[in-house]
PDBQT receptor file of N, H, CA, C and O in Angstrom, charges set to zero:
ATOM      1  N   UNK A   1      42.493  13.436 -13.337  1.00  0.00    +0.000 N 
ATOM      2  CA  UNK A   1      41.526  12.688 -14.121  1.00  0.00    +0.000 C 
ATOM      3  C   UNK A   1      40.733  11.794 -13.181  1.00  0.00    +0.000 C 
ATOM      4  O   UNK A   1      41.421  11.209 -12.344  1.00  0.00    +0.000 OA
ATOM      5  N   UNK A   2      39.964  11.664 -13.163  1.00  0.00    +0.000 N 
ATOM      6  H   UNK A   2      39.406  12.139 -13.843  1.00  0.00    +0.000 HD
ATOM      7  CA  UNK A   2      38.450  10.727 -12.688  1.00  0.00    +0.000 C 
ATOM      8  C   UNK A   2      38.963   9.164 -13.587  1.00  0.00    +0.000 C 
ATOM      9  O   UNK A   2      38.791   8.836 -14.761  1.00  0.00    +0.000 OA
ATOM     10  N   UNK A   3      39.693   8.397 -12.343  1.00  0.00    +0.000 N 
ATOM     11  H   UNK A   3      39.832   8.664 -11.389  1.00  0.00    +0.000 HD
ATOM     12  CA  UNK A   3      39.445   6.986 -13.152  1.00  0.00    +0.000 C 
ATOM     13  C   UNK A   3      38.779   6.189 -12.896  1.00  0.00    +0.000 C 
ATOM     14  O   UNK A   3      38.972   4.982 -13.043  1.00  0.00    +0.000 OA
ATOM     15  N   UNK A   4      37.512   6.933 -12.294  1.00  0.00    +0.000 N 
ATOM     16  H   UNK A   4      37.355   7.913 -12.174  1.00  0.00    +0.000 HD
ATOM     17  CA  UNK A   4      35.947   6.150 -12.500  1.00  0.00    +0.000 C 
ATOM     18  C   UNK A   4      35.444   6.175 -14.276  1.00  0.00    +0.000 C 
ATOM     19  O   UNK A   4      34.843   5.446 -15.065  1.00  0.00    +0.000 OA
ATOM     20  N   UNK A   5      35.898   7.061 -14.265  1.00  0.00    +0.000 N 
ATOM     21  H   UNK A   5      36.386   7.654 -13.624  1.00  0.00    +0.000 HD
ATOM     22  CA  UNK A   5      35.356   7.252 -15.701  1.00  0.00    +0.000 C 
ATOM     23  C   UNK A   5      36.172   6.577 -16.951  1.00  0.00    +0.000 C 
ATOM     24  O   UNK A   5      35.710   6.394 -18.078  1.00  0.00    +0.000 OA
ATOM     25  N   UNK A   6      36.877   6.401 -16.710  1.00  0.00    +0.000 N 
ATOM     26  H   UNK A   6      37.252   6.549 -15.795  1.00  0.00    +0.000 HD
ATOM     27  CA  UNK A   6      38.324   6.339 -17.757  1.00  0.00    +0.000 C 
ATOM     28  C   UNK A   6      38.148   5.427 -18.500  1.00  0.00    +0.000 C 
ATOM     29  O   UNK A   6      38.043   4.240 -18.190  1.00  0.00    +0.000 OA
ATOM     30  N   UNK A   7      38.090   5.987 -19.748  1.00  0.00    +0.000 N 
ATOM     31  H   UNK A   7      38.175   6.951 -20.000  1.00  0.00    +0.000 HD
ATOM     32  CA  UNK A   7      37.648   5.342 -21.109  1.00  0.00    +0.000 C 
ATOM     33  C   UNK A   7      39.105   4.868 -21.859  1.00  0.00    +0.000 C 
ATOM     34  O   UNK A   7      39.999   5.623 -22.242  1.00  0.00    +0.000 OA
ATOM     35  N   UNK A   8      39.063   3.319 -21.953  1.00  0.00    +0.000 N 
ATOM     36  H   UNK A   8      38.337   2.706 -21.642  1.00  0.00    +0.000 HD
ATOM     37  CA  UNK A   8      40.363   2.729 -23.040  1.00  0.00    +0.000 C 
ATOM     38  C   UNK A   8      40.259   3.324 -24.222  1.00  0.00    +0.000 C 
ATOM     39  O   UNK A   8      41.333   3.554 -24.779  1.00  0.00    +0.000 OA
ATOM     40  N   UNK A   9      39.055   3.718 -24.905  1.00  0.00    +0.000 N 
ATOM     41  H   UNK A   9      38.183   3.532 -24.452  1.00  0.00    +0.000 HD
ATOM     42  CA  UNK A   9      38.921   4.037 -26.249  1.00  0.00    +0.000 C 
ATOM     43  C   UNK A   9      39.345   5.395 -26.461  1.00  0.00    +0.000 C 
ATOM     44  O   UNK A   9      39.946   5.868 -27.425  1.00  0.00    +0.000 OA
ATOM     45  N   UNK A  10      38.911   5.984 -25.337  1.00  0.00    +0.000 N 
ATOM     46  H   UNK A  10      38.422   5.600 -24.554  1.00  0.00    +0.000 HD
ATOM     47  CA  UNK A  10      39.603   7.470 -25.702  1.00  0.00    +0.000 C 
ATOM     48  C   UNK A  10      41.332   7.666 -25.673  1.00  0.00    +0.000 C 
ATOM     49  O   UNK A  10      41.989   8.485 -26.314  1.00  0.00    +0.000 OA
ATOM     50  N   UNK A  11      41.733   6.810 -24.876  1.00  0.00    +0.000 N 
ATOM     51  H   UNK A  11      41.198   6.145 -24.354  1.00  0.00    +0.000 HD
ATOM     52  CA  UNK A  11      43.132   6.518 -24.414  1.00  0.00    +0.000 C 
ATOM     53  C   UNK A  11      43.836   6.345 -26.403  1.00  0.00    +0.000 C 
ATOM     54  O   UNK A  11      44.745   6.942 -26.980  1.00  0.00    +0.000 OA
ATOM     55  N   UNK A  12      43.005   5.418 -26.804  1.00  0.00    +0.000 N 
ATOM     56  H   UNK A  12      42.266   4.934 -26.335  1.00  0.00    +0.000 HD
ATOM     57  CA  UNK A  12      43.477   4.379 -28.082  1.00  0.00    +0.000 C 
ATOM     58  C   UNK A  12      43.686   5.826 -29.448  1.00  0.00    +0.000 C 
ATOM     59  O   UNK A  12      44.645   6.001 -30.200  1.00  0.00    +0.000 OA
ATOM     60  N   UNK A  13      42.423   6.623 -29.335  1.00  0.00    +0.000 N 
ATOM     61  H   UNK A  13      41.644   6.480 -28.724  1.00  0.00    +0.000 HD
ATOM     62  CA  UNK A  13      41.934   7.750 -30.386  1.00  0.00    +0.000 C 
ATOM     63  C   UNK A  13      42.336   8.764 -29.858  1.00  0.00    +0.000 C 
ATOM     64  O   UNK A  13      42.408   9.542 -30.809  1.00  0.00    +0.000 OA
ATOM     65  N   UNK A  14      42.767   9.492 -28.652  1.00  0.00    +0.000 N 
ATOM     66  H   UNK A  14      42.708   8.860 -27.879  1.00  0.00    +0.000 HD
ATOM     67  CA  UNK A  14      42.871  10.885 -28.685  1.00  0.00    +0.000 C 
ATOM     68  C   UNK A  14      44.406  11.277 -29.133  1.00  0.00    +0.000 C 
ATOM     69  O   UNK A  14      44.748  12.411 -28.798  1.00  0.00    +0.000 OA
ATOM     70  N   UNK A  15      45.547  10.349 -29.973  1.00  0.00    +0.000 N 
ATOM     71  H   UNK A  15      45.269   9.428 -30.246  1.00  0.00    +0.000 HD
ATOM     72  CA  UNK A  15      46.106  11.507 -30.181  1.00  0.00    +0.000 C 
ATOM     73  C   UNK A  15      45.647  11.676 -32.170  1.00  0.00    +0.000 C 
ATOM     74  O   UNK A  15      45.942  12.678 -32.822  1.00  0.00    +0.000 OA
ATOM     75  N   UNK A  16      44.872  10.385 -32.783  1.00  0.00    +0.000 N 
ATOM     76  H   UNK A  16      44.632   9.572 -32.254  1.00  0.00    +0.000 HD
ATOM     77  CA  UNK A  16      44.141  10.717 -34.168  1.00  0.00    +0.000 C 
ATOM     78  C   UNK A  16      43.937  12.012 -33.943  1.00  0.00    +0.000 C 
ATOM     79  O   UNK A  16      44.705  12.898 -34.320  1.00  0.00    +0.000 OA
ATOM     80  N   UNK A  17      42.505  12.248 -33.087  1.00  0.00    +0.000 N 
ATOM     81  H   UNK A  17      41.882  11.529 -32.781  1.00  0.00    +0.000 HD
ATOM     82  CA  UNK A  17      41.439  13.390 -32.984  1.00  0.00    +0.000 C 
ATOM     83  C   UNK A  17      42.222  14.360 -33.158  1.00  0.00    +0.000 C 
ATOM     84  O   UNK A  17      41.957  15.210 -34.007  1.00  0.00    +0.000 OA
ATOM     85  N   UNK A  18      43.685  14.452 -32.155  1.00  0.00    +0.000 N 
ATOM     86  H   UNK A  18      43.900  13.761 -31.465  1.00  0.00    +0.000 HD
ATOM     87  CA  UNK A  18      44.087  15.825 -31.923  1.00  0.00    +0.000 C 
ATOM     88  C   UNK A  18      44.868  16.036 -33.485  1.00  0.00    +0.000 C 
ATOM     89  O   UNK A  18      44.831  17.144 -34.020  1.00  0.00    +0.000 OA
ATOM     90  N   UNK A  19      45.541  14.916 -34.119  1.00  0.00    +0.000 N 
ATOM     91  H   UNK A  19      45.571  14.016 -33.684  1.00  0.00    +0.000 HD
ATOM     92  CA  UNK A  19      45.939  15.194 -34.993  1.00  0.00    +0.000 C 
ATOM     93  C   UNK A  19      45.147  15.964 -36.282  1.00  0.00    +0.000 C 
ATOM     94  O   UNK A  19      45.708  16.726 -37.069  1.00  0.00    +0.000 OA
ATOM     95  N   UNK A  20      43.798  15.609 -36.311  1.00  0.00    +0.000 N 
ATOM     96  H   UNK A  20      43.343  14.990 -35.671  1.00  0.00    +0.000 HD
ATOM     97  CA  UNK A  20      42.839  16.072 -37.094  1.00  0.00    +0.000 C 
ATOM     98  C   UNK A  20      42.689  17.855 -36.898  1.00  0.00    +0.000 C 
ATOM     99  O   UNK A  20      42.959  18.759 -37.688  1.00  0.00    +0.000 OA
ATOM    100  N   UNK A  21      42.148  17.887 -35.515  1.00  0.00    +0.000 N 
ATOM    101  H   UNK A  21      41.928  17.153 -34.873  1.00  0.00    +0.000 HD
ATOM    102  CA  UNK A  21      41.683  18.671 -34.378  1.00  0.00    +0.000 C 
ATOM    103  C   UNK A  21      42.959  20.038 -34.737  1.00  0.00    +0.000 C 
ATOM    104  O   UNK A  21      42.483  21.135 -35.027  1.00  0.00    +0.000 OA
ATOM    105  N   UNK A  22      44.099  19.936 -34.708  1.00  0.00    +0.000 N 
ATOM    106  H   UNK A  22      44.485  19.045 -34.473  1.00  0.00    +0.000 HD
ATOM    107  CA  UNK A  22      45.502  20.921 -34.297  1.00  0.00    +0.000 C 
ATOM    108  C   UNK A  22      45.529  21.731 -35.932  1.00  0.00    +0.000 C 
ATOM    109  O   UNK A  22      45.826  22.921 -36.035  1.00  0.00    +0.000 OA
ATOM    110  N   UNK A  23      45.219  20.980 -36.967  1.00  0.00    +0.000 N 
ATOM    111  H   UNK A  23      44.978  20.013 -36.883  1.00  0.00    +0.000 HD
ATOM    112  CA  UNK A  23      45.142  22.220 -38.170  1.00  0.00    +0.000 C 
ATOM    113  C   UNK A  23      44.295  23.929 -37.802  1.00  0.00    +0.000 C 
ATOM    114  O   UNK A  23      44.723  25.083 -37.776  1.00  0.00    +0.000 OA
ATOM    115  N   UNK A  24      42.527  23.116 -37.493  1.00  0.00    +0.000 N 
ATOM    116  H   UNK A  24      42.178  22.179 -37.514  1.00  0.00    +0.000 HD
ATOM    117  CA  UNK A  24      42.063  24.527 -36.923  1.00  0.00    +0.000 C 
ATOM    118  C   UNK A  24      42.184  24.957 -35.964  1.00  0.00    +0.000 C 
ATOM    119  O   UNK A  24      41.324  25.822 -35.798  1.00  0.00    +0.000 OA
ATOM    120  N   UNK A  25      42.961  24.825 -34.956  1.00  0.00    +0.000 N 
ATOM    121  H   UNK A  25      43.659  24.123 -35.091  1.00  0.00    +0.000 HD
ATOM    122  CA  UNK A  25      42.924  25.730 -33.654  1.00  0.00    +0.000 C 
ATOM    123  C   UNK A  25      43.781  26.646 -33.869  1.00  0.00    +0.000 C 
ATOM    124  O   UNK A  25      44.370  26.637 -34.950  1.00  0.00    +0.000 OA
ATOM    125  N   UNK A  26      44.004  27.447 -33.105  1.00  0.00    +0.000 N 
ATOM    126  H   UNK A  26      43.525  27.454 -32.227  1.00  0.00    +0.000 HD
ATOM    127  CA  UNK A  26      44.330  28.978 -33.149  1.00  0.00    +0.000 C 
ATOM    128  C   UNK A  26      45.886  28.627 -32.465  1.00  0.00    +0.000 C 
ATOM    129  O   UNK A  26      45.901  27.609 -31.773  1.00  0.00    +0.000 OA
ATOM    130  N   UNK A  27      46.912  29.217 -32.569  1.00  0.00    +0.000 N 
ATOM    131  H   UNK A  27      46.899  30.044 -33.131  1.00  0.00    +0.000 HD
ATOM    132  CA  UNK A  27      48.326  28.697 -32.450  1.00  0.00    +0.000 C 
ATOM    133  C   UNK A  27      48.414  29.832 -31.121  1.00  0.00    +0.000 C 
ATOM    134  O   UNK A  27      49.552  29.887 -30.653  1.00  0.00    +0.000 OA
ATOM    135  N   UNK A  28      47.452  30.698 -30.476  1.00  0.00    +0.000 N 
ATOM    136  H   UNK A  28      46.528  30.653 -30.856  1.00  0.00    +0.000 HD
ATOM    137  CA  UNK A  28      47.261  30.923 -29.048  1.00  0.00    +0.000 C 
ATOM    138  C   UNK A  28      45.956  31.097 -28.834  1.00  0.00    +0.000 C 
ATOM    139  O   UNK A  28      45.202  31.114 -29.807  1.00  0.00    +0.000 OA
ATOM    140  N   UNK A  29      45.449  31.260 -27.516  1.00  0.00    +0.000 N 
ATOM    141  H   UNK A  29      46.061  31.246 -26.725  1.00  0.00    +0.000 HD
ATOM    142  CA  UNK A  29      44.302  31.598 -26.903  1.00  0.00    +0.000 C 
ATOM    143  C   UNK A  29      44.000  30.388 -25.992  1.00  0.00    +0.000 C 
ATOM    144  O   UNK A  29      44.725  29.514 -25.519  1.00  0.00    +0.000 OA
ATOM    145  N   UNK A  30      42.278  30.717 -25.888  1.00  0.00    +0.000 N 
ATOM    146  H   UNK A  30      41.688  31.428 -26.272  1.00  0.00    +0.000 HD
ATOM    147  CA  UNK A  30      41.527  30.074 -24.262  1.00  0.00    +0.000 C 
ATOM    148  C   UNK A  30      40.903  29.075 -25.375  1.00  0.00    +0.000 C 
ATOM    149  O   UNK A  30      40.901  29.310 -26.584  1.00  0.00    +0.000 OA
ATOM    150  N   UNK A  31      40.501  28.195 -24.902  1.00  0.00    +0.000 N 
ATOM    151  H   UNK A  31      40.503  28.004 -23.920  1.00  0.00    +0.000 HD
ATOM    152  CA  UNK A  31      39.437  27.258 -25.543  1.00  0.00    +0.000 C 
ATOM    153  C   UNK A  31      39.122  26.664 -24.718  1.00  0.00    +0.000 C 
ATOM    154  O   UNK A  31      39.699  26.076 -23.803  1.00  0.00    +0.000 OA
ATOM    155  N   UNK A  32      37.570  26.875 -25.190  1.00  0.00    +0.000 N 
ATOM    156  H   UNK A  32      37.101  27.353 -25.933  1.00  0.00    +0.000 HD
ATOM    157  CA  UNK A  32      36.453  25.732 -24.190  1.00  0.00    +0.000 C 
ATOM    158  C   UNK A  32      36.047  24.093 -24.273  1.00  0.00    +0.000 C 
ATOM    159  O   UNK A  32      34.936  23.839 -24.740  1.00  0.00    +0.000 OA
ATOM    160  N   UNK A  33      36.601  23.370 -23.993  1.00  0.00    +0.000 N 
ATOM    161  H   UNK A  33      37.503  23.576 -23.614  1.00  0.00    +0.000 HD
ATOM    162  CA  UNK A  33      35.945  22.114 -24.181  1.00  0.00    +0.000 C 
ATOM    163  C   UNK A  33      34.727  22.056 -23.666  1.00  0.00    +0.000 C 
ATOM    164  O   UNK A  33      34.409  22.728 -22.686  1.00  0.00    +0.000 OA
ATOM    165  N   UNK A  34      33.706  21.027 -24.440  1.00  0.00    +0.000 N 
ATOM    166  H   UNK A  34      33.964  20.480 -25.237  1.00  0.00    +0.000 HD
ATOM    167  CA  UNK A  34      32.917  21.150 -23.233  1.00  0.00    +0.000 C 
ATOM    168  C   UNK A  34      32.376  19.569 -23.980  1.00  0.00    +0.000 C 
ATOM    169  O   UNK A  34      32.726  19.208 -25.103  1.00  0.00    +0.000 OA
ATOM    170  N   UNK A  35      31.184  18.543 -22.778  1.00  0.00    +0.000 N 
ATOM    171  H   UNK A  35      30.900  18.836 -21.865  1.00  0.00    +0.000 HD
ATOM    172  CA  UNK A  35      31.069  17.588 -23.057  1.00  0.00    +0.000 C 
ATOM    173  C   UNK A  35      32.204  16.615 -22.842  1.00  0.00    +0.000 C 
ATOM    174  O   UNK A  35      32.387  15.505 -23.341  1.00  0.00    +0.000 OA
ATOM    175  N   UNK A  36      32.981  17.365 -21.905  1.00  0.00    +0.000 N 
ATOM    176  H   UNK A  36      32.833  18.267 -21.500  1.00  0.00    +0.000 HD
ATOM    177  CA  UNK A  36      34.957  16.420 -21.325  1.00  0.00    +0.000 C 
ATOM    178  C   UNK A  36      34.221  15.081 -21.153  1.00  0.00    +0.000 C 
ATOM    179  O   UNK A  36      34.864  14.360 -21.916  1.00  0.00    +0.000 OA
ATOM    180  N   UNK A  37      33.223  14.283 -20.588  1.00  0.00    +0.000 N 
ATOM    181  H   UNK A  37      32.700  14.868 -19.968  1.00  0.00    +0.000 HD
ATOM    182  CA  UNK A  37      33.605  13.125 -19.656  1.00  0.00    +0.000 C 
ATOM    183  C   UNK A  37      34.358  12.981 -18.631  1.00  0.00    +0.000 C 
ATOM    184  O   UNK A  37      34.192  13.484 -17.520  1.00  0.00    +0.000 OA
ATOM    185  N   UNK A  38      35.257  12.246 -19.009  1.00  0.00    +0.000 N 
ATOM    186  H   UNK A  38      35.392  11.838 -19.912  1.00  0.00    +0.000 HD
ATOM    187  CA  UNK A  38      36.166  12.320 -18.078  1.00  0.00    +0.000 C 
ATOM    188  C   UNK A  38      37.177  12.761 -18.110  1.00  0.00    +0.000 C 
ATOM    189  O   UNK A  38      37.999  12.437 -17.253  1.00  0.00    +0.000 OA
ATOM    190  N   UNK A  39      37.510  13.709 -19.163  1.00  0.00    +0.000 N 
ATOM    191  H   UNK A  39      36.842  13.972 -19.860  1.00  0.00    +0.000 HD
ATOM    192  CA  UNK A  39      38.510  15.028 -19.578  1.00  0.00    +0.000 C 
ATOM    193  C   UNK A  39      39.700  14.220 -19.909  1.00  0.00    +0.000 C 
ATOM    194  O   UNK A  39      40.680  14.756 -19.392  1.00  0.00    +0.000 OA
ATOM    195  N   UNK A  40      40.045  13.066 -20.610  1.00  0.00    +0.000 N 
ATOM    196  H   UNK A  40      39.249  12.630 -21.030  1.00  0.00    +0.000 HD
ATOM    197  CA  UNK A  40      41.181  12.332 -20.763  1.00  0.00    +0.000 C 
ATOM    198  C   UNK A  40      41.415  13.192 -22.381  1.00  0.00    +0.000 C 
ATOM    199  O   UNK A  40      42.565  13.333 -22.798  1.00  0.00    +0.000 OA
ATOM    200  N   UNK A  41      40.604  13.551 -22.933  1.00  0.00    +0.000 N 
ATOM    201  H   UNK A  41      39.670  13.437 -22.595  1.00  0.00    +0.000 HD
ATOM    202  CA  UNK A  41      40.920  14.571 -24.911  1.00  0.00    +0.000 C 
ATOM    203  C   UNK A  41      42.127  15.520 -24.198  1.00  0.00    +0.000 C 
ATOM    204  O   UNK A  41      43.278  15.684 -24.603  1.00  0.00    +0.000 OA
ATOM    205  N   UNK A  42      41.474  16.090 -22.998  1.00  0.00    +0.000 N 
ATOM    206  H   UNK A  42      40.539  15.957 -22.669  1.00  0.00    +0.000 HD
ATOM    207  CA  UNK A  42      41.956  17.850 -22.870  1.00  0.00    +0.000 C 
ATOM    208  C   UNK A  42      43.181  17.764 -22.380  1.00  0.00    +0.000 C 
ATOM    209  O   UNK A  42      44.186  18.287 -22.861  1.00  0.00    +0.000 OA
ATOM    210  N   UNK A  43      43.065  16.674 -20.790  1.00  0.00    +0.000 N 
ATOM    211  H   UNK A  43      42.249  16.250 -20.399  1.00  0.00    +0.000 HD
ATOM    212  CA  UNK A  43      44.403  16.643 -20.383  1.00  0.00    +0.000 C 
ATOM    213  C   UNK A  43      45.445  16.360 -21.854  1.00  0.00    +0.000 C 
ATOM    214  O   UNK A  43      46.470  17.013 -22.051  1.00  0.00    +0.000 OA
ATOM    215  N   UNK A  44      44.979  15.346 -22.724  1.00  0.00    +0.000 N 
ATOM    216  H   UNK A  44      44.146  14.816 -22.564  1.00  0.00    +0.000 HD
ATOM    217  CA  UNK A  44      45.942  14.911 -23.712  1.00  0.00    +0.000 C 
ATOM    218  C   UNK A  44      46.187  16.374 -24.510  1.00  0.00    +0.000 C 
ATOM    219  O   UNK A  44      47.323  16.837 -24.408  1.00  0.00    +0.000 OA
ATOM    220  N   UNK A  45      45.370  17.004 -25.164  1.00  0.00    +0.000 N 
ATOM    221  H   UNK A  45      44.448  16.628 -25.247  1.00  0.00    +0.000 HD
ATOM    222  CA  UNK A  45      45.279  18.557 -25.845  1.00  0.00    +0.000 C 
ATOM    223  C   UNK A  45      46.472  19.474 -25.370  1.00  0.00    +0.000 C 
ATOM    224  O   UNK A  45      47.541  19.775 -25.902  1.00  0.00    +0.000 OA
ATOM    225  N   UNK A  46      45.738  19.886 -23.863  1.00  0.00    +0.000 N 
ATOM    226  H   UNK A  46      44.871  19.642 -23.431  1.00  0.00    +0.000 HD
ATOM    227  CA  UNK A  46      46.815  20.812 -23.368  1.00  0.00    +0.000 C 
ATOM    228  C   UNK A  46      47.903  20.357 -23.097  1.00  0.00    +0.000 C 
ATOM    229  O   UNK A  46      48.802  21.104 -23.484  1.00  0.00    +0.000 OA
ATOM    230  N   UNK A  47      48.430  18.990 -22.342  1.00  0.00    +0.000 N 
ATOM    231  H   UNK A  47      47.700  18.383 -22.028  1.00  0.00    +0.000 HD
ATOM    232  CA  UNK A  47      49.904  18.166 -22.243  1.00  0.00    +0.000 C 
ATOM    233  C   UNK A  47      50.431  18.544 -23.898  1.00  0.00    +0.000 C 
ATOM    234  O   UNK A  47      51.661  18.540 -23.874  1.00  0.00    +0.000 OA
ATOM    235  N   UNK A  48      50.082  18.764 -24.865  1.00  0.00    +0.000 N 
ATOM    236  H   UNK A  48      49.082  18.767 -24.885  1.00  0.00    +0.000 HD
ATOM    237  CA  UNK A  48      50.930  18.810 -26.289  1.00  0.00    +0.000 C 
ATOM    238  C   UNK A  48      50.849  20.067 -26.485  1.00  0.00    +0.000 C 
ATOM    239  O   UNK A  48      51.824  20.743 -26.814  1.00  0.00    +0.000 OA
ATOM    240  N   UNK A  49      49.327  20.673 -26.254  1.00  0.00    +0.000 N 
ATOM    241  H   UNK A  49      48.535  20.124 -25.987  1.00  0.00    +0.000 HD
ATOM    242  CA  UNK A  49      49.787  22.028 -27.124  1.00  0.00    +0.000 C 
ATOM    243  C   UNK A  49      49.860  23.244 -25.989  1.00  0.00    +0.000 C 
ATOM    244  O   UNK A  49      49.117  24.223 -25.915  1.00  0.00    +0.000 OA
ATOM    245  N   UNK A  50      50.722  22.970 -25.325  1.00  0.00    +0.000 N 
ATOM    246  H   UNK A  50      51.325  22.175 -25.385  1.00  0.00    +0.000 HD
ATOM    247  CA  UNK A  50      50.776  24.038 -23.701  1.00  0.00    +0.000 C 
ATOM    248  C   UNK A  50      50.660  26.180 -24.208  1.00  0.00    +0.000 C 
ATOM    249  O   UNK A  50      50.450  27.250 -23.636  1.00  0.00    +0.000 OA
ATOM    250  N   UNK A  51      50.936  25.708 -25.458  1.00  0.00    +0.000 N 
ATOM    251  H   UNK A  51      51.106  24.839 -25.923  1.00  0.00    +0.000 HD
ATOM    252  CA  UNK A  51      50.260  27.641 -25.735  1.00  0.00    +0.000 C 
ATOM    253  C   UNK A  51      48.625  27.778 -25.611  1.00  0.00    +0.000 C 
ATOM    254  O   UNK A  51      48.415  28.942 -25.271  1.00  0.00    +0.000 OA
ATOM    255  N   UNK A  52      47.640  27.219 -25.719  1.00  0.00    +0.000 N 
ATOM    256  H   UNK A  52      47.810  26.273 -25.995  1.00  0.00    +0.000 HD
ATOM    257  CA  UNK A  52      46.667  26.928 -25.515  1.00  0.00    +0.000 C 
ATOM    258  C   UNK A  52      45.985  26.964 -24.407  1.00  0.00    +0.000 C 
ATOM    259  O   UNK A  52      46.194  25.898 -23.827  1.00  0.00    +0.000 OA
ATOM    260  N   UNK A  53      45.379  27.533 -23.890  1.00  0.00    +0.000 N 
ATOM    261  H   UNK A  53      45.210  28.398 -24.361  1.00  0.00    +0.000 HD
ATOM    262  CA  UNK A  53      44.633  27.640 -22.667  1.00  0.00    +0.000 C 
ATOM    263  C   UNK A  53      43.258  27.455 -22.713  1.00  0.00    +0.000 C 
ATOM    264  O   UNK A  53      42.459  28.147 -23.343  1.00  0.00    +0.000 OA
ATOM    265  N   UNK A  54      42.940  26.184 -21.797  1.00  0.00    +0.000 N 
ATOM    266  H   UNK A  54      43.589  25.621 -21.285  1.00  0.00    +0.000 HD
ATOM    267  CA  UNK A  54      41.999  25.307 -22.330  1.00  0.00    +0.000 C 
ATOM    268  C   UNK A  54      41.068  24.932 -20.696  1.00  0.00    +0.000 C 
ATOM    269  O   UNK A  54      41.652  24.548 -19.682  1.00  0.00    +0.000 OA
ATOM    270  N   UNK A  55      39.853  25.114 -20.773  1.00  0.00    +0.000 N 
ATOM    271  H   UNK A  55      39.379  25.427 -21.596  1.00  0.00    +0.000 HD
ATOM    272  CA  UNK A  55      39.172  25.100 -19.736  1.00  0.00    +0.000 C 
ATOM    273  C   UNK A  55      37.799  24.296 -20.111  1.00  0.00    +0.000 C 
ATOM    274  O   UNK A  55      36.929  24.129 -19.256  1.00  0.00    +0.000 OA
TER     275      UNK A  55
């Protein structure tokens, strides 16, 4: 992670989002993030949902 960038707020909300976020995703495959910042969502995303392959 880039902790030039490193957002407290995303730290505070990304595991809400993912909680929202984990109904529609697909329980395997690739997924694209895109618009990361400073990729603190994804690292959090893939650290939980490691079937997921996420770029």
């Amino acid at each position: 992670m880039n902790w030039l960038n490193y957002s407290e707020a995303c730290a505070r909300n990304q595991a809400v989002i993912l909680e929202q976020l984990a109904p529609l995703l697909p329980t395997t495959g690739t997924l694209l993030e895109i618009g990361s910042g400073s990729g603190q969502h994804v690292i959090h995303f893939a650290a939980t949902l490691p079937q997921l392959r996420w770029q």
